[in-house]
ROKEKOL-362804 format. One record per residue (C-alpha): residue in one letter; x, y, z. Coordinates in steps of 0.25 Angstrom, whole numbers, padded with zeros to 4 digits, always signed. Layout:
residues N
aXYZ;...
//
This chain:
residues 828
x-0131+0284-0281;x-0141+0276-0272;x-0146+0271-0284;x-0133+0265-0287;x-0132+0262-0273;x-0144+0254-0271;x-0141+0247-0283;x-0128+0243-0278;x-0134+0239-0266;x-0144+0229-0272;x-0132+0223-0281;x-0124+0220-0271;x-0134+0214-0263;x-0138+0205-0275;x-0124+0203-0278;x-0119+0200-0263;x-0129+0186-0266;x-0118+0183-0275;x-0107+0186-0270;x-0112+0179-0256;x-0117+0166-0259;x-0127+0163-0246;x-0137+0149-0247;x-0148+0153-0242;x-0156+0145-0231;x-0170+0146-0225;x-0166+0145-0211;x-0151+0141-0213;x-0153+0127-0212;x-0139+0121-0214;x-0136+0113-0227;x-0139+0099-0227;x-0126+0092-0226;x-0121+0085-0238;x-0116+0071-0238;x-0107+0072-0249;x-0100+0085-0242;x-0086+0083-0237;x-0087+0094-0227;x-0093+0091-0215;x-0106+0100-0210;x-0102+0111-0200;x-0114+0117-0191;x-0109+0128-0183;x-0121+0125-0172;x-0115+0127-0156;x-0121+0136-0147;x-0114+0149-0147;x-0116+0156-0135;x-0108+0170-0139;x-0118+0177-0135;x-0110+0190-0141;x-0110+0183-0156;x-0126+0182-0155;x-0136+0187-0147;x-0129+0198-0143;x-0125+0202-0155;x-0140+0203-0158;x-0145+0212-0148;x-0132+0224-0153;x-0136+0235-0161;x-0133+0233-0176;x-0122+0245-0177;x-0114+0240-0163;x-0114+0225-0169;x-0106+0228-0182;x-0097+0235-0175;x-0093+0223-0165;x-0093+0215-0179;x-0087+0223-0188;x-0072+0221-0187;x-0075+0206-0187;x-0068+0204-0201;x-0056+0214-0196;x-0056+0202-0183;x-0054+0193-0194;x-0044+0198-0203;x-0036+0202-0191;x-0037+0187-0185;x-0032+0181-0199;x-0021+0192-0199;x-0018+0189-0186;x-0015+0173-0189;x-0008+0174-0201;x+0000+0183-0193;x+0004+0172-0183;x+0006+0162-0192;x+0016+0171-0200;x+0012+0168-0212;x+0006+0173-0227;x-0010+0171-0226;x-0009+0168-0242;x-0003+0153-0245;x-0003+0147-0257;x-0016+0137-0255;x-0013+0120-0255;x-0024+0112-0258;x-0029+0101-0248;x-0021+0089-0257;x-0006+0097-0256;x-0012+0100-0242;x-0014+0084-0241;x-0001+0078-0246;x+0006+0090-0239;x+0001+0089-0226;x+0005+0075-0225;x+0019+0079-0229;x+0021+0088-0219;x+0014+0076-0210;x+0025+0067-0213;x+0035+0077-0212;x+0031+0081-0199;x+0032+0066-0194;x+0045+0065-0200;x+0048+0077-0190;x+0042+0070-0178;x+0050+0056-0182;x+0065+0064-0181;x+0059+0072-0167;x+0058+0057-0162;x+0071+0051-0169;x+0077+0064-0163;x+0073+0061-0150;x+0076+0047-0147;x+0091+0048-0153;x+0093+0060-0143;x+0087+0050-0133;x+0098+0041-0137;x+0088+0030-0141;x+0095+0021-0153;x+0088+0022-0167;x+0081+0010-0167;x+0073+0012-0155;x+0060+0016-0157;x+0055+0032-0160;x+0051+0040-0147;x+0038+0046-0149;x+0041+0062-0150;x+0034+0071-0140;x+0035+0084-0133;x+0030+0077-0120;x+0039+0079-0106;x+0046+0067-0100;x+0041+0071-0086;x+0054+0065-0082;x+0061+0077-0087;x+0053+0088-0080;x+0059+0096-0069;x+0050+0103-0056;x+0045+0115-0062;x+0044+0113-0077;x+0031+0116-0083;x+0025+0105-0089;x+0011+0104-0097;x+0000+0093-0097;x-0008+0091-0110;x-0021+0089-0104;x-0018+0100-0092;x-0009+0109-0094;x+0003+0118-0088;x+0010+0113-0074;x+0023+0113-0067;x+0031+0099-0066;x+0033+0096-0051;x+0038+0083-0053;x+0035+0068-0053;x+0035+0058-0042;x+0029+0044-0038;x+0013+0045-0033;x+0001+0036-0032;x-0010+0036-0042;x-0023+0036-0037;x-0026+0020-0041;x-0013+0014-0038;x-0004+0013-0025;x+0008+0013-0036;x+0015+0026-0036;x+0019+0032-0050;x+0025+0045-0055;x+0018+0058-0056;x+0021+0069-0063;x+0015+0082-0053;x+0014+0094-0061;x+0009+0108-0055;x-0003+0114-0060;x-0009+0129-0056;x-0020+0123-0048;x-0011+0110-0042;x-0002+0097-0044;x-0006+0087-0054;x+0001+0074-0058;x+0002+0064-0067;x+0009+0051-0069;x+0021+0051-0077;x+0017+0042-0088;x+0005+0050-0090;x+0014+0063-0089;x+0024+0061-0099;x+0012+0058-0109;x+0006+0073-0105;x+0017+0082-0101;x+0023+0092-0109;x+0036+0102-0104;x+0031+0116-0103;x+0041+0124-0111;x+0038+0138-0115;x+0044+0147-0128;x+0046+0160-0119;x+0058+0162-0110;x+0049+0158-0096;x+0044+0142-0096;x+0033+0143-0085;x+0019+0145-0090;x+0010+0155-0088;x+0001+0147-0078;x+0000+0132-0074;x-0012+0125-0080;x-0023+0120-0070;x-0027+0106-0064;x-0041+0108-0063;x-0042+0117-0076;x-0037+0110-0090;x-0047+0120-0100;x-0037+0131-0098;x-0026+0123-0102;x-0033+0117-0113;x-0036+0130-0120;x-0022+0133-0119;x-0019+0121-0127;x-0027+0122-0135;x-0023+0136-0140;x-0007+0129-0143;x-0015+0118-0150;x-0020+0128-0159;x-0007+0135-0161;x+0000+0124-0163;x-0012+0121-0174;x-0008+0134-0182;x+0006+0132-0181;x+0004+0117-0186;x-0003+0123-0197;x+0005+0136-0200;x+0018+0127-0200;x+0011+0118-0210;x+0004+0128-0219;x+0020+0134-0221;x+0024+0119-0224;x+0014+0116-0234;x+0017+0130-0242;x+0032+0126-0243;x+0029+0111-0246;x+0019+0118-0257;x+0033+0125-0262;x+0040+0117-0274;x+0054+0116-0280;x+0062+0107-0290;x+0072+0097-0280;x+0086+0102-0283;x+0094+0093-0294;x+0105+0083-0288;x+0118+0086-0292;x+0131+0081-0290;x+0136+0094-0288;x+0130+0092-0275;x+0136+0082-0272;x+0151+0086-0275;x+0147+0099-0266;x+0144+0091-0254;x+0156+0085-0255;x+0165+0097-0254;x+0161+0095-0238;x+0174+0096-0232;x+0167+0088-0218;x+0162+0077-0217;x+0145+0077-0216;x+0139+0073-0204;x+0127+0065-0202;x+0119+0074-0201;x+0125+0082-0212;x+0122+0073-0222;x+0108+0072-0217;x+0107+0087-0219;x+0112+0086-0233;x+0105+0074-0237;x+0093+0083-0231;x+0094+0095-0240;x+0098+0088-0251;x+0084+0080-0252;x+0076+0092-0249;x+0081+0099-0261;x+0083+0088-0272;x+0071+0080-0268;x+0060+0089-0263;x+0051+0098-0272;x+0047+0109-0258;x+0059+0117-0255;x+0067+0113-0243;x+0066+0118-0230;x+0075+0111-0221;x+0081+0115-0210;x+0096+0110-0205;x+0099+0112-0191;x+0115+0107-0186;x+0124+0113-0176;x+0133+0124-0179;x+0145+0118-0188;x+0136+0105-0191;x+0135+0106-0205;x+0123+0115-0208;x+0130+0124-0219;x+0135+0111-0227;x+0119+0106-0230;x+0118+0122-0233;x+0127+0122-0242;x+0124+0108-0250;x+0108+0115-0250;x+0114+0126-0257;x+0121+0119-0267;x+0111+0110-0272;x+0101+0121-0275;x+0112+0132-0279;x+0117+0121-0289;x+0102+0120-0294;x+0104+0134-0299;x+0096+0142-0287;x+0101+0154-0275;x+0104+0149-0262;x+0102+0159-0250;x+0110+0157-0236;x+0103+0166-0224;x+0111+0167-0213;x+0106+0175-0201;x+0119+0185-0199;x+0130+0191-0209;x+0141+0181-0203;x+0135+0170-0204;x+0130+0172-0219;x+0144+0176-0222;x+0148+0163-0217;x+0140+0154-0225;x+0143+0164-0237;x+0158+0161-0234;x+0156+0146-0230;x+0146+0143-0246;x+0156+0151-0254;x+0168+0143-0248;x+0157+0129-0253;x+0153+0135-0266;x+0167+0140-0271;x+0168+0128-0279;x+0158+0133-0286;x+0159+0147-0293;x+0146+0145-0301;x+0139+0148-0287;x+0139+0161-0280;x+0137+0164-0268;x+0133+0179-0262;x+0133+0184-0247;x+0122+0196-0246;x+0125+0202-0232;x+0127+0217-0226;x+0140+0218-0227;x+0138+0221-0241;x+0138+0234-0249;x+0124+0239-0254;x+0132+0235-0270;x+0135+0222-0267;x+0122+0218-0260;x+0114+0222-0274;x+0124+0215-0281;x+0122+0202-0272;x+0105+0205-0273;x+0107+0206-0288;x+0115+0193-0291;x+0105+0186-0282;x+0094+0193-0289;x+0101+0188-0302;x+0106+0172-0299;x+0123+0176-0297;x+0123+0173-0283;x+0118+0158-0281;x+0119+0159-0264;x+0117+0171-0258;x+0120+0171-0243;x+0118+0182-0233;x+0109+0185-0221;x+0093+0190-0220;x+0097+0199-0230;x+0094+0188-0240;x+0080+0188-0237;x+0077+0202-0240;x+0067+0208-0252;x+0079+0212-0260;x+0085+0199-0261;x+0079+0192-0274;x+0085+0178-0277;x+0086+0172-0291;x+0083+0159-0289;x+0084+0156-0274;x+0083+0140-0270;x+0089+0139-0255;x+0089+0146-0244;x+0098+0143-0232;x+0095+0150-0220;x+0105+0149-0207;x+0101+0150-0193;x+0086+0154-0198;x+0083+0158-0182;x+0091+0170-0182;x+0082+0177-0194;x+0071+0187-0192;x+0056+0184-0191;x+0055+0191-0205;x+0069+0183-0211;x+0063+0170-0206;x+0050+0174-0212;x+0058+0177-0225;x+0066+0164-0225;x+0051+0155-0223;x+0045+0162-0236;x+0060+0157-0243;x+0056+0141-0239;x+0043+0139-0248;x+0052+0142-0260;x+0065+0139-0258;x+0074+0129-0251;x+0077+0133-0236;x+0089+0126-0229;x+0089+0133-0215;x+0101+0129-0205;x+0100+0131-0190;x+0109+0125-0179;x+0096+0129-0170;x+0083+0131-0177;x+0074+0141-0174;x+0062+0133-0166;x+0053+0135-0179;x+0064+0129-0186;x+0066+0118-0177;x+0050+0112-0173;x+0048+0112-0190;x+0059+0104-0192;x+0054+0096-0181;x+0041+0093-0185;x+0045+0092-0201;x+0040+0104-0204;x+0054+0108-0209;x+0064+0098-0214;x+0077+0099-0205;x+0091+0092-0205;x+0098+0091-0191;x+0114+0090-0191;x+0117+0086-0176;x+0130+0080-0178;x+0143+0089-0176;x+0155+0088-0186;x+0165+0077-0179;x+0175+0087-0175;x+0164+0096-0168;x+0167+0098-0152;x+0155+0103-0144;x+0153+0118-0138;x+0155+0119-0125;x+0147+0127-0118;x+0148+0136-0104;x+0136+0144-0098;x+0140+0151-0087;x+0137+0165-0081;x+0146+0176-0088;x+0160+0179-0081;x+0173+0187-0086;x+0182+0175-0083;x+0175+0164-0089;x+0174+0173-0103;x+0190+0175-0103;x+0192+0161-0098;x+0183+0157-0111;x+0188+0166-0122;x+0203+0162-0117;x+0202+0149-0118;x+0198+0151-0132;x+0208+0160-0136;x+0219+0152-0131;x+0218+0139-0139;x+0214+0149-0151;x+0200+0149-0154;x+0190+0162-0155;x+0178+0167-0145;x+0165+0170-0149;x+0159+0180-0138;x+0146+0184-0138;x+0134+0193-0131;x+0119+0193-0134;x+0119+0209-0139;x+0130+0218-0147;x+0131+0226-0133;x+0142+0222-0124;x+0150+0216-0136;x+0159+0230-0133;x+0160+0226-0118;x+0165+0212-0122;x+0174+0215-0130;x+0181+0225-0121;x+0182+0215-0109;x+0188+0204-0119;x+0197+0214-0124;x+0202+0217-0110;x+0204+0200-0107;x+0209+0195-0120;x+0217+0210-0124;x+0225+0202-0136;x+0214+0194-0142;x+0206+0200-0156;x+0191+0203-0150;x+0180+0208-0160;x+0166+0212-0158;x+0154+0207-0168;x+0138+0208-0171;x+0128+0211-0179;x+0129+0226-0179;x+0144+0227-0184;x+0146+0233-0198;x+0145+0222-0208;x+0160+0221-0211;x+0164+0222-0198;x+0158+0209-0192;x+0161+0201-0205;x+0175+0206-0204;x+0174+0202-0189;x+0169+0189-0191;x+0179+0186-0200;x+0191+0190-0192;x+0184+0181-0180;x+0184+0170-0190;x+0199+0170-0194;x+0204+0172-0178;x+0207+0186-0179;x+0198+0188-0168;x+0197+0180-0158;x+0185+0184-0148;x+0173+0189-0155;x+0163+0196-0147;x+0150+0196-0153;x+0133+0193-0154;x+0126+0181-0158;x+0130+0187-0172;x+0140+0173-0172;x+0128+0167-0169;x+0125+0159-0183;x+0134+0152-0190;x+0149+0156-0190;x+0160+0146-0190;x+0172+0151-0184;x+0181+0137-0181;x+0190+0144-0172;x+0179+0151-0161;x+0178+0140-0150;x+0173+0147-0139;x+0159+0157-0139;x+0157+0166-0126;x+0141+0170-0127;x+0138+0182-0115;x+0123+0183-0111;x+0119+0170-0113;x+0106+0171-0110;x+0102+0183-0119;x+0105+0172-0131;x+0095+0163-0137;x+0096+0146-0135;x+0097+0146-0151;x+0107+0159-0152;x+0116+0152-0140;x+0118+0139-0147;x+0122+0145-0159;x+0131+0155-0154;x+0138+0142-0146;x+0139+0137-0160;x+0149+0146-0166;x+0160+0140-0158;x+0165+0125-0157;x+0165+0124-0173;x+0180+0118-0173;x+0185+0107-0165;x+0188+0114-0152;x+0179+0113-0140;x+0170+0125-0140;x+0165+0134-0129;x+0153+0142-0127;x+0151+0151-0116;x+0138+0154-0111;x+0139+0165-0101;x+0126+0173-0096;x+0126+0185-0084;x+0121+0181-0073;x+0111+0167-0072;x+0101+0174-0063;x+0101+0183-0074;x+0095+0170-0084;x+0079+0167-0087;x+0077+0152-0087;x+0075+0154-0099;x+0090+0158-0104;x+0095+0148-0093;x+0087+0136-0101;x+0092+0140-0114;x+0106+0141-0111;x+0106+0126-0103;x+0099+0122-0115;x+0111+0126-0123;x+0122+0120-0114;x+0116+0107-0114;x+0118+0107-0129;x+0133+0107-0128;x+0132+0096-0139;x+0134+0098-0152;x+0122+0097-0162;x+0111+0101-0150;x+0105+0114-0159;x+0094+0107-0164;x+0091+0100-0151;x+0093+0114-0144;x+0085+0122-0155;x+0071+0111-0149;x+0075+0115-0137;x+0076+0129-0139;x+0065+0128-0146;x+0058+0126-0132;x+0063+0136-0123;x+0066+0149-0131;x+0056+0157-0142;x+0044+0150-0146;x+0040+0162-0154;x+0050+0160-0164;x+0044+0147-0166;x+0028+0150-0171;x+0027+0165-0167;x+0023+0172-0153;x+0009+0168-0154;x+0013+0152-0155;x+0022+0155-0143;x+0011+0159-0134;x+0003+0146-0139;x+0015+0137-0134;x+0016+0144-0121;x+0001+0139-0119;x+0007+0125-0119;x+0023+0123-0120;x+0030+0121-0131;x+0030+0107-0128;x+0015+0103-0129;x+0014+0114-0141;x+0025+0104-0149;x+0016+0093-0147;x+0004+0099-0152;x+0012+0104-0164;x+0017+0088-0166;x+0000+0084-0165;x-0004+0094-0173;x+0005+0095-0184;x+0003+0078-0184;x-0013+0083-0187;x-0009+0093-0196;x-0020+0088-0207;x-0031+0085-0198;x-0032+0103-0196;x-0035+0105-0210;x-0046+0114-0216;x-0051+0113-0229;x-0056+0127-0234;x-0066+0128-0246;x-0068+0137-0258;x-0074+0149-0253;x-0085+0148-0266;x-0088+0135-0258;x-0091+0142-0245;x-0108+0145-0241;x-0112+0154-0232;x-0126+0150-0230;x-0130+0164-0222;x-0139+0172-0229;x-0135+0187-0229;x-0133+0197-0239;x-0133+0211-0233;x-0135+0224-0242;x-0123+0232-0242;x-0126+0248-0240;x-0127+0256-0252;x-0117+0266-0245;x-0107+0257-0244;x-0109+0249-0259;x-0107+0264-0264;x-0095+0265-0256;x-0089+0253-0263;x-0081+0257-0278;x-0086+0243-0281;x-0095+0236-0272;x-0098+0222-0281;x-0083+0221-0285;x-0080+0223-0270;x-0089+0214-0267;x-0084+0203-0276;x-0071+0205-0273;x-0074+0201-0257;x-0079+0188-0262;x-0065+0185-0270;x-0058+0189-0260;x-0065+0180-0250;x-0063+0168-0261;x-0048+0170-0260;x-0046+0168-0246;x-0049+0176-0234;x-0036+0185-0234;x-0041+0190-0247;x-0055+0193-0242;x-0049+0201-0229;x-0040+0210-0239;x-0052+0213-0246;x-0060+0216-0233;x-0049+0224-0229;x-0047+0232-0243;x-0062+0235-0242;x-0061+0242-0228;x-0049+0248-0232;x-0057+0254-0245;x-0070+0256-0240;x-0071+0257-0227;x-0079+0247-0215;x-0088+0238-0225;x-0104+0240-0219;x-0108+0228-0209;x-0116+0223-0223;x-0103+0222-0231;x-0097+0215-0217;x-0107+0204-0218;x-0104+0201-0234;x-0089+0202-0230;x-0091+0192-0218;x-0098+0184-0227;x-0086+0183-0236;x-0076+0180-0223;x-0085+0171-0218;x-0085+0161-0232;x-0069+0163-0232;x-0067+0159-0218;x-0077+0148-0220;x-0070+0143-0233;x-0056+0144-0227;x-0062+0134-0215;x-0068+0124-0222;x-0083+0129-0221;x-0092+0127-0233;x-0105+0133-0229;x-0110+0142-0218;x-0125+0141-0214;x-0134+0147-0202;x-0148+0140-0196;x-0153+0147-0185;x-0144+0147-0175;x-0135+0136-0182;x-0123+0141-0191;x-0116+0130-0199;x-0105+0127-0206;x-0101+0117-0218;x-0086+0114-0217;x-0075+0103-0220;x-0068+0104-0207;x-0065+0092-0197;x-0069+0090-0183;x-0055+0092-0178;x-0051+0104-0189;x-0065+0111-0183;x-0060+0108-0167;x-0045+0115-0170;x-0054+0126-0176;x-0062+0130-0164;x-0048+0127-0154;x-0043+0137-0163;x-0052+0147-0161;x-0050+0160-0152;x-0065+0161-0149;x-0072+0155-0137;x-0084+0158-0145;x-0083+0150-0158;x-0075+0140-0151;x-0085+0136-0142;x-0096+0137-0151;x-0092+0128-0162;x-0095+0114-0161;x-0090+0102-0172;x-0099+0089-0170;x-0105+0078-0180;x-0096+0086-0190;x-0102+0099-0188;x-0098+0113-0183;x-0110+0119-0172;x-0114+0131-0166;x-0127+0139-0163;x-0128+0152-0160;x-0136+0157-0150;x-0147+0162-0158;x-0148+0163-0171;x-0141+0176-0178;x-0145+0187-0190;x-0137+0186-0203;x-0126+0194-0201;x-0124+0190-0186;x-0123+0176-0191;x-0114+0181-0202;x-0106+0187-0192;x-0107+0175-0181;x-0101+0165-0194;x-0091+0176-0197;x-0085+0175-0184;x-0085+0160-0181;x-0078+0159-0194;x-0067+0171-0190;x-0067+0162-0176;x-0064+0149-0186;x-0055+0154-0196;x-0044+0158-0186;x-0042+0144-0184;x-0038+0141-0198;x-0024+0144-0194;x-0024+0129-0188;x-0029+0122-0199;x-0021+0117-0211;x-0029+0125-0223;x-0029+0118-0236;
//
């Protein structure tokens, strides 16, 4: 046995040559750089004063040193992990090479600036400007006109302060007074003139219920504010990326354009109203993303409740169901799904040839596997129901379309399901107020949205009351209803208390029909409920936000909403929506308990809502909605502490810079074959361990594929070797390091590593400014500051000059620091 140990020994020492290509160099002078190389010549030569990474490291003893270092590629697999997590996505994508990459960039380019142009065109028709005038430019800037005493404000160059207020004041070379803006900072007053203000100013708004910072930024010291924006820069990098890595993928996506028929045409006309404007925008709309485009639509159709949306629905579905594909229709409760089942049955009965299905759980355990087999089988061609639709056991036929309604009441996990749906099938998703996601793509044309603002003719607006909470006004409210024959809507934040209402409206109105609804009921017993509501049996109905989405009930004119303040901005405007569909002035009444009782906050959101009184103000709600209430629903809770760093407002801006540079934050990777490692070590592995291994050459060669792949490969395959056999000895380390090290490199863009002394160098095709996002990105003082990008190279010397494997293990690390920025850079 050590026979065969030794021999094993010696061939895979002879072997590891191979399987490792190193260059060697007498005194690791760097590769002459070649003129005819496109990639510029990195040489990683600053002085590095990490004492810890280098001389200390020397005078440890051997044992105490691997145990520091050991864990360092469990550090990494957890920091990749850890990203990939945030970014709440698959760390395996189909690749694109840099030409799609090239023509697609500028697509989404141009599709952003078409973003950009409707946010000014918007703007200057809600100033009232005429349409000839010449565009605004857009800007998330503050008029310092508009600010109040007290509102938190932040200065580009300076940071966080508190607006005191402007007034007249001499400059220092002038006997002219002009206005100042004097903003309060933690360490005294500053000021500047107006002009200048409104070029630097930004509104401090926050994504969490409190708007006043965590501290004020200081006069005398800017680095500390520059730091912090700096790390929203970088965040706002990652999400520029995240965002356009997902629109790429579905760009990627293709599909034959729907035929045009004349069917489609006699359909639209069995319309029984005529189409606004905007309607036939919306139509127009759908109708060129799915007979003209190739990528599967994404569009998302945003119009006030009773506008219209369900028509451009139904038109969607008719064209692709008419093309021989399933349609699915998501709604986020039972009641509104047997709505739309009710309201596409009554569009599609002149057509027995189509079928419609409603899968819900009001059904029997028989008639939900019938439904699951014709769906399975192609007999039902749209299927409409709630999340129920998205589950494992569901298996479509030949799905084409997915409607999905009011997508911001769905789960994390429905929402997650419904975005694997959008790279291979058609997505239509209608929303009188977007979920802020939803909303800022559709802004920046990112998503492809249709905005129905104009109300039918014979639509009256919603009146609406805020007021705290009093016996008298309720009655007064509910009989004026009554008595000129319309229904009540009245509802409370939670299925508790709806007993206690119930019997104080018994007592007041003893001859009136009163019934209770929510979530919780037995299936059979809401629907039946509902329906009885609908037809005028009962009168009142006392209910939660269940009536939330979508029901259209002509005759219910007046909705009473009890604890105001424990609603949502988004839910409340909804909820005042289910009233005022006929032609009688609507009321909604707000009524909260006691206002001492309100944050500012809850009292901000429902002002917000009464100033909407209009009709047609959800998406304009939705932006600002968008600025007061969850963040975190946005781009996750790690994006919401980044935004705190800087407010919303100034976070916009950078995303509108960065998302206008998108192509200049590329890295090029290179073929892992093509990647040197000009370091000169090749350790023995111990006997004991080789005869440990079932198979140490195929083991072997298997690292070195799995590292050709890509890194997640080559971190399975560490992991599986752990797993297997244990802690691998420091030797096998070093061979594994050297494999992560070429991976990282490749994935960065680096073609060759080399050392000289106390120089270590890189070969890489990165730019200036792709190298200067890299280091901002990373979360070590250490490499930051050591790394310098001069004459088109990369520098940094060590404090002296390192053994082997200390050197191996100092590459090893800079690289780990590196590669966690590759989360801001486009990768193609």
């Amino acid at each position: 046995m050590a026979a065969k140990g030794s021999s094993l020994g010696f061939l895979t020492t002879a072997r590891l040559c191979k399987l490792f290509p190193t260059t060697q160099k007498p005194s690791f002078s760097p590769p002459p750089p070649s003129s005819s190389s496109s990639s510029s010549s990195i040489t990683l030569t600053t002085k590095v004063l990490n004492a810890d990474a280098a001389a200390v490291s020397t005078q440890l003893p051997t044992r105490l040193r691997h145990e520091q270092e050991r864990d360092a590629i469990s550090l990494l697999h957890e920091r990749i992990r850890r990203e990939h997590a945030k970014r709440d996505q698959s760390p395996h994508r189909p690749a694109m090479d840099s030409q799609e990459a090239d023509k697609y960039i500028q697509l989404v380019k141009q599709q952003q600036q078409r973003g950009l142009q409707k946010l000014k065109t918007d703007r200057a028709r809600q100033e009232g400007a005429p349409p000839d005038a010449p565009q605004p430019t857009f800007t998330y800037k503050v008029d310092p006109y508009t600010l109040r005493s007290g509102d938190y404000v932040v200065h580009r160059k300076v940071g966080i302060g508190r607006f005191v207020g402007i007034k007249f004041d001499l400059p220092k070379d002038s006997n002219q007074p002009i206005e100042y803006v004097f903003i309060e900072y933690a360490d005294g007053m500053g000021k500047l003139p107006v002009k200048q203000a409104a070029r630097l100013l930004y509104r401090y708004n926050l994504p969490n219920e409190t708007k006043r910072p965590r501290t004020l930024s200081k006069l005398s010291d800017t680095s500390s504010w520059e730091r912090r924006r700096m790390k929203g820069k970088v965040a706002v990098q990652k999400m520029v990326v995240d965002l356009m890595e997902l629109y790429l993928h579905r760009l990627k996506q293709k599909r034959p354009p729907y035929p045009k028929s004349p069917a489609m045409a006699e359909f639209a006309s069995q319309f029984p109203f005529q189409p606004t404007p905007d309607q036939k925008q919306a139509f127009s709309d759908v109708e060129r993303d799915l007979t003209e485009r190739e990528n599967p639509m994404d569009r998302l159709i945003c119009g006030d409740v009773g506008f219209g949306k369900t028509e451009v629905a139904l038109r969607a579905i008719f064209c692709v169901v008419s093309a021989g594909k399933q349609a699915m229709v998501l709604a986020p409760t039972i009641v509104l799904a047997k709505q739309h089942f009710d309201v596409i049955s009554e569009r599609f009965s002149r057509y027995p040839n189509i079928r419609v299905g409603l899968l819900s759980r009001f059904q029997t355990k028989s008639e939900k596997e019938e439904y699951l087999s014709m769906i399975k089988d192609g007999r039902v061609d749209i299927i409409v129901g709630t999340h129920s639709l998205l589950g494992n056991r569901v298996e479509y036929n030949n799905l084409g379309l997915l409607v999905v309604d009011e997508e911001q009441r769905f789960g994390v996990k429905q929402k997650e399901r419904i975005a694997s749906f959008k790279t291979s099938v058609d997505v239509l998703t209608l929303s009188a107020t977007p979920i802020p996601r939803t909303l800022y793509l559709a802004l920046t044309g990112f998503r492809d949205a249709s905005l129905i603002s104009t109300p039918p003719p014979e639509r009256v607006p919603i009146r609406t009351h805020l007021s705290a909470y009093s016996t008298d006004k309720v009655i007064s409210a509910i009989k004026h209803e009554l008595d000129r024959g319309g229904r009540v809507f009245y509802v409370l934040p939670r299925i508790k208390g709806l007993e206690d209402v119930m019997e104080f409206l018994e007592q007041a109105f003893p001859h009136v029909e009163i019934a209770i609804a929510h979530g919780k009921q037995y299936s059979k017993q809401l629907e039946e409920t509902m329906e009885r509501f609908a037809r005028g049996d009962i009168r009142i109905l006392i209910c939660t936000n269940i009536v939330e989405s979508g029901l259209d009930i002509q005759n219910a004119n007046t909705i009473i909403i009890q604890d105001v303040q424990q609603f949502g901005l988004a839910q409340l405007y909804q909820l005042r929506g289910r009233v005022g569909r006929a032609d009688k002035e609507a009321h909604a009444h707000l009524f909260y308990p006691d206002k001492s009782l309100l944050s500012d906050h809850a009292l901000e959101r429902l002002a917000a809502l009464e100033e909407c009184c209009e009709l047609g103000q959800g998406f304009q709600l939705a932006e600002r909605d968008m600025a007061i209430r969850g963040f975190g629903n946005i781009f996750g809770e790690q994006q919401t502490g980044d935004v705190g760093n800087v407010g919303i407002d100034l976070f916009f801006e950078m995303l509108f810079e960065s998302l206008s540079k998108v192509d200049e934050h590329r890295v090029i990777s290179v073929p892992y074959p093509a990647m040197k490692l000009d370091i000169n070590i090749n350790p023995h592995l111990p006997s004991e361990y080789i005869n440990h291994l079932e198979n140490p050459m195929q083991i072997i060669n298997g690292a070195e594929k799995a590292a050709e792949k890509d890194i997640f490969s080559l971190m399975q395959f560490t992991e599986n070797l752990r797993r297997q056999y244990g802690k691998e000895p420091y030797s096998m380390e070093i061979l594994l390091k050297k494999l992560y090290i070429r991976r990282m490199a490749a994935d960065l863009g680096i073609t060759s590593i080399y050392a000289s002394g106390k120089m270590v160098g890189m070969k890489t095709n990165m730019s200036k400014k792709v190298f200067k996002l890299i280091t901002d990105s990373a979360t070590s003082d250490i490499h930051q500051n050591s790394l310098i990008f001069e004459d088109g190279q990369i520098k940094a010397e060590l404090l002296l000059e390192l053994p082997k494997e200390q050197l191996l293990n100092w590459i090893f690390q800079c690289l780990a620091e590196l590669y966690s920025s590759l989360p801001t850079l486009i990768k193609y």
